[in-house]
Each structure stands twice: as structure tokens, then as C-alpha cells.
N, C-alpha and C positions, 0 to 999 in steps of 0.2 A: 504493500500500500504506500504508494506516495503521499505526501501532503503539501499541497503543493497552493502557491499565492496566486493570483492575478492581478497585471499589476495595469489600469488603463481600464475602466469598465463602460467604454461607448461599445458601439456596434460588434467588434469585434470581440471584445469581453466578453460581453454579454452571450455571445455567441460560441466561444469557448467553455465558459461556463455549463450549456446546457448540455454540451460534451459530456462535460468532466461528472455530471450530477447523474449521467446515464453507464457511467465507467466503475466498476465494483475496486480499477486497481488503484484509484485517485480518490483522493481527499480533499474536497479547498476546504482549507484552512481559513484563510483569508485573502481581503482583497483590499486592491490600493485604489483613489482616484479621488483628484483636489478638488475635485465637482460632490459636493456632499448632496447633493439632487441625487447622484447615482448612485449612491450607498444607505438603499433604503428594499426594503423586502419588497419579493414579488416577482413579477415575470416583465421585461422590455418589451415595449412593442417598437424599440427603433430598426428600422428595415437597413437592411446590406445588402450587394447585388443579388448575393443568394438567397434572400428572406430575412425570418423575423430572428432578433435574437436566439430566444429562445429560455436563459438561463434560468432560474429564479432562486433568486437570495435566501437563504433560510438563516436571520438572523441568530436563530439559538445555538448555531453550528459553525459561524465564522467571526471572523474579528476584523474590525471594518477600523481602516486606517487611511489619511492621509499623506502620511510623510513615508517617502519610498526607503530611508534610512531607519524611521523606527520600526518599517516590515522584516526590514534588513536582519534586525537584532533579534528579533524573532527566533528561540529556538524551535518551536515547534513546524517553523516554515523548512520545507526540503527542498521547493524546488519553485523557480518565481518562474510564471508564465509573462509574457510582455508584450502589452498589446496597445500600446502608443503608438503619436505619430513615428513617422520614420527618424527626423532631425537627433530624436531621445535614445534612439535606439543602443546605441554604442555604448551611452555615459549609462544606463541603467544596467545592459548587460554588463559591462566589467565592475559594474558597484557588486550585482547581483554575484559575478562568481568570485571577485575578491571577497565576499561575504559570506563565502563558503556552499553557497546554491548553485541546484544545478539550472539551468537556462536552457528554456524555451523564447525565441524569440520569433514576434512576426514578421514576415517579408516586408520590403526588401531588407535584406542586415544592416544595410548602413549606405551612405551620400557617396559612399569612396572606397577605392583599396583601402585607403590607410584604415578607416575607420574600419571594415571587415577583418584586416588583419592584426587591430588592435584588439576585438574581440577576440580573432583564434587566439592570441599571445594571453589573453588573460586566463580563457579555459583552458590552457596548456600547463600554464601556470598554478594555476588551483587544482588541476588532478579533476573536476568537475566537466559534467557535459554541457556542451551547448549545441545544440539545436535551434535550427532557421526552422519557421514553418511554413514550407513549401508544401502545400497541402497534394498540388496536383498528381504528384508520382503517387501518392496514395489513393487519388478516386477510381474508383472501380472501374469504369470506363475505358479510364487510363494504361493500371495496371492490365487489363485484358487484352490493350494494345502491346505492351510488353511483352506479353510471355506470347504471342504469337511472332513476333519480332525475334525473341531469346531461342524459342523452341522451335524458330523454319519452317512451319506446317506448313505454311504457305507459299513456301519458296520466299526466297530473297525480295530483302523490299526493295523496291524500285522510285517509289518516292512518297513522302507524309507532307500534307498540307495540314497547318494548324491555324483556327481562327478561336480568338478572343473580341468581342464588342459590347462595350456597355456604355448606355447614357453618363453625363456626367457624374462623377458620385460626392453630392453635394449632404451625402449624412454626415460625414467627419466632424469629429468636435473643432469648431468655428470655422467647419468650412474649408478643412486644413490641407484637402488633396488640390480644391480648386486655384492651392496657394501654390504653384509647378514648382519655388525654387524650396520647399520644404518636403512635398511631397516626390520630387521627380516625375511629374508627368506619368503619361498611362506608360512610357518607356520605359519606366523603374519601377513602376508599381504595378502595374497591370501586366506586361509582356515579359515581364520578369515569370512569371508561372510555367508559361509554354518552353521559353529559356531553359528554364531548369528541369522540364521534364525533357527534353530531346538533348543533354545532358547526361543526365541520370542513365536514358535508353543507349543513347549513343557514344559517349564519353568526350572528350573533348576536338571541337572541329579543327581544322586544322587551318583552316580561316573563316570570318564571317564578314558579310555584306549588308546592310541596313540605309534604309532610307526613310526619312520620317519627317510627319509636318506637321508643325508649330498649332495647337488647340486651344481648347476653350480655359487649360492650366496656367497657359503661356508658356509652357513648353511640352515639349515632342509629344505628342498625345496620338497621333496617326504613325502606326512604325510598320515595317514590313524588312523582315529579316531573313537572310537565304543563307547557309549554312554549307559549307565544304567537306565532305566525306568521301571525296573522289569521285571519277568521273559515271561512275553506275548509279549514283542514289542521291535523289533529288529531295531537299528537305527546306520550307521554308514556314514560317509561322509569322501572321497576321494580328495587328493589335489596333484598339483605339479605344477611347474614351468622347467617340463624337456620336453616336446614336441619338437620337431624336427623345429616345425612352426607349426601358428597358434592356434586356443582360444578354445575350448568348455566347455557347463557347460551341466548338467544333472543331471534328478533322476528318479529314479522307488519308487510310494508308491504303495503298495499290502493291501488292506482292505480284509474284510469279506465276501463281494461280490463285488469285480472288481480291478482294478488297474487303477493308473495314471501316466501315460510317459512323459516327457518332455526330450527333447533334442536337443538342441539348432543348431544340423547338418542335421535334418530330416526336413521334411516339408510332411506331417504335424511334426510339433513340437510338438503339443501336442497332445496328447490323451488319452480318456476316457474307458475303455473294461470292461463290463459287460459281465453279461449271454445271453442281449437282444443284443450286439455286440458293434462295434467301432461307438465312434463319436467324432468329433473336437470339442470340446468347444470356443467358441467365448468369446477372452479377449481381453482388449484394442491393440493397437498396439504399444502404447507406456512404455517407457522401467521407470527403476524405478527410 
């Protein structure tokens, strides 16, 4: 059993939370945020690209704090979850694992190399884990693009198109993404996802190509990325934060014999097409 903090309890918190309350191996403990609006029992109803929260507070079982130093001192806390804007990221991960916690942190990790690799140097340091929460190599979806990728059933991939598009996302506390030089635009926050899953699948390219334009952040919010894995395998992944309204993610992969669709506005959502025809594949229902 973990016990573990959360530290930032807007959209994302909150949203965490309803995680952790459905999780027999986690504990919250407690949770951190200078907004004392949001350290009151109950269930969010503040909406993220993917829905409602979901958490709900149960005062008799947590300890509600505002100062990210007196969660710190916390013996009972094991492990700070972190769910602030990005600008926080860095200074709160290395308080959290110089303070002997292990670290969970939200995407993107930080503004920079520097700051990214001031994080690794602090968990390296402390013997403590730190974890980015790059959620999408875990959605089901995903992972079942993977192991047909891993395990060649389909013959060799030949090329993955990946799309990410969502309306402006104008829930952040004060509005923090629509702020590009805190948030990084949908090119550090949003296309950062697809990145790290064709990453994860593929290991590192051996060059990358990227074209992107200037949105409603004031910075790179429209990006299209193409990826070098030599000359047989065509990979590139689509972003933006300009939609009109509402969310969708998506990809087509094309193997040697068949293709796999996913798209998050169809139902079915996925699909499998061979030469023997269509089938749904059965993944869990839950998200990553």
C-alpha cells in the first residue's frame, strides 16, 4: 500500500484522485493546493479534455494542506503525486524527492533539458523514483497497438499516422495553458503524448522533422511531426489545440497484412482489417 499526496487539486487532481480512490494499492493521504475552494469534500465537477474529475474528498481520511513544505515533513506521506502547472514542475519534484518521496509527476516534466535533467539528478540522488505521467503508452488502445507492433502478427509496419485535436483548454487554474510561455503551447503539452508513445514503441529516431503554427496560446499550438526510422517505415503524429470544440485522439497503423484504427469519435473505436475482414478487438474499458 502506498500513501501517497496530491499535490495541485484543479482538473487534473481531481482527476487523479478518482484513480487512486478506485486503487486497493494506494492510499491518499493527503492533499496540497493554495486554493482552499478546493480542499473541501465531495466530488469536482470541473471538466478536462477527457471528462469530469471524478475524485471525491473524504475529509475523515486525508489531511488537507496548503504549504507544499509542511506536506513535505509529513511522515506518513510516501509518495507526492504532482499535478500543477508545468513552470512548478521541476522546483516541486526535487523538493519532493530531496524530501525523501517518491515522485509522480505530470507531463510535460519541465520548460527544458536543464530542468528535466535537474529532476533525473535529484531522483538519482535520493535512491527515490520519479515518474512522468505519460498516461498514453498505458491506454488500452495504445498498448494493443504495441504488442501487434512487438509481436509481427501483422507483418512489418509500414507506416503509423497519429492525430491528437482538442479545443482550446481554457479549464486550467487562471487560464494557465492559454498563457503558451508557461504552458508551452499544445507542442509541449498536448503533442508531447503521441511523442512519447512512438518513443516508448519505437525507441529513439534517428532524426525528427516538425512544422508548426503559432495559436490561440501564442505559441506552437498547430504541430505536425515526421519521425526517421529509415527508409521502410513511415511515422508521423498530428497535434493542435485549434478545434472549434471538443477532444479527439486517433491513428491509423498499416502493417504487411492488415491495418489498425483507432478513433476515439467512432464506435466501434477500434479496429482490426485483415484479408479475413473487420473485427473489434476487446481491451479493457479503462483509460490509462
Amino acid at each position: 500500500m502506498v500513501r501517497m499526496a496530491i499535490v495541485g487539486m484543479g482538473g487534473m487532481g481531481n482527476m487523479h484522485l478518482g484513480i487512486y480512490n478506485r486503487l486497493e494499492s494506494v492510499e491518499v493521504v493527503a492533499v496540497c493546493d493554495k486554493d482552499v475552494k478546493k480542499l473541501k469534500a465531495g466530488q469536482t465537477e470541473q471538466q478536462i479534455n477527457i471528462g469530469t474529475g471524478g475524485g471525491t474528498l473524504d475529509l475523515s481520511k486525508v489531511k488537507l494542506y496548503r504549504s507544499l513544505n509542511k506536506l513535505l515533513a509529513d511522515p506518513a506521506v510516501e509518495a507526492v503525486d504532482i499535478c500543477v502547472p508545468t513552470p512548478l514542475h521541476k522546483r516541486y519534484a526535487v523538493a519532493a524527492l530531496q524530501a525523501g518521496k517518491h515522485v509522480l509527476c505530470e507531463k510535460p516534466m519541465g520548460k527544458s533539458p536543464r530542468e528535466a535533467m535537474e529532476m533525473v539528478d535529484a531522483a538519482e540522488a535520493s535512491g527515490k523514483t520519479l515518474m512522468i505521467a505519460q498516461c498514453i503508452r498505458f491506454w488500452p488502445e495504445y498498448a494493443y497497438l504495441k504488442e501487434a507492433v512487438d509481436s509481427s502478427r501483422l507483418g512489418r509496419l509500414l507506416s503509423l499516422q497519429m492525430w491528437r485535436y482538442s479545443a482550446p483548454p481554457t479549464w486550467g487554474w487562471q487560464n494557465w495553458f492559454m498563457q503558451g510561455k508557461k504552458s508551452g503551447g499544445a507542442l509541449l503539452d498536448l503533442h508531447v503524448h503521441d511523442v512519447d508513445f512512438v518513443i516508448s514503441a519505437f525507441g529513439k529516431p534517428s532524426a525528427v522533422s516538425s512544422q508548426g503554427a503559432v495559436g490561440p496560446s501564442g505559441e506552437i499550438d498547430a504541430i505536425v511531426t515526421q519521425y526517421s526510422y529509415g527508409p521502410d517505415k513511415i511515422i508521423t503524429t498530428t497535434g493542435n489545440w485549434c478545434l472549434a470544440d471538443g477532444f479527439y485522439m486517433a491513428y491509423l497503423a498499416i502493417f504487411e497484412k492488415g491495418h489498425i484504427q483507432y478513433d476515439l469519435r467512432l464506435q466501434p473505436a477500434l479496429e482490426e482489417v485483415t484479408a479475413e475482414g473487420k473485427k473489434t478487438p476487446e481491451v479493457s474499458s479503462d483509460d490509462g
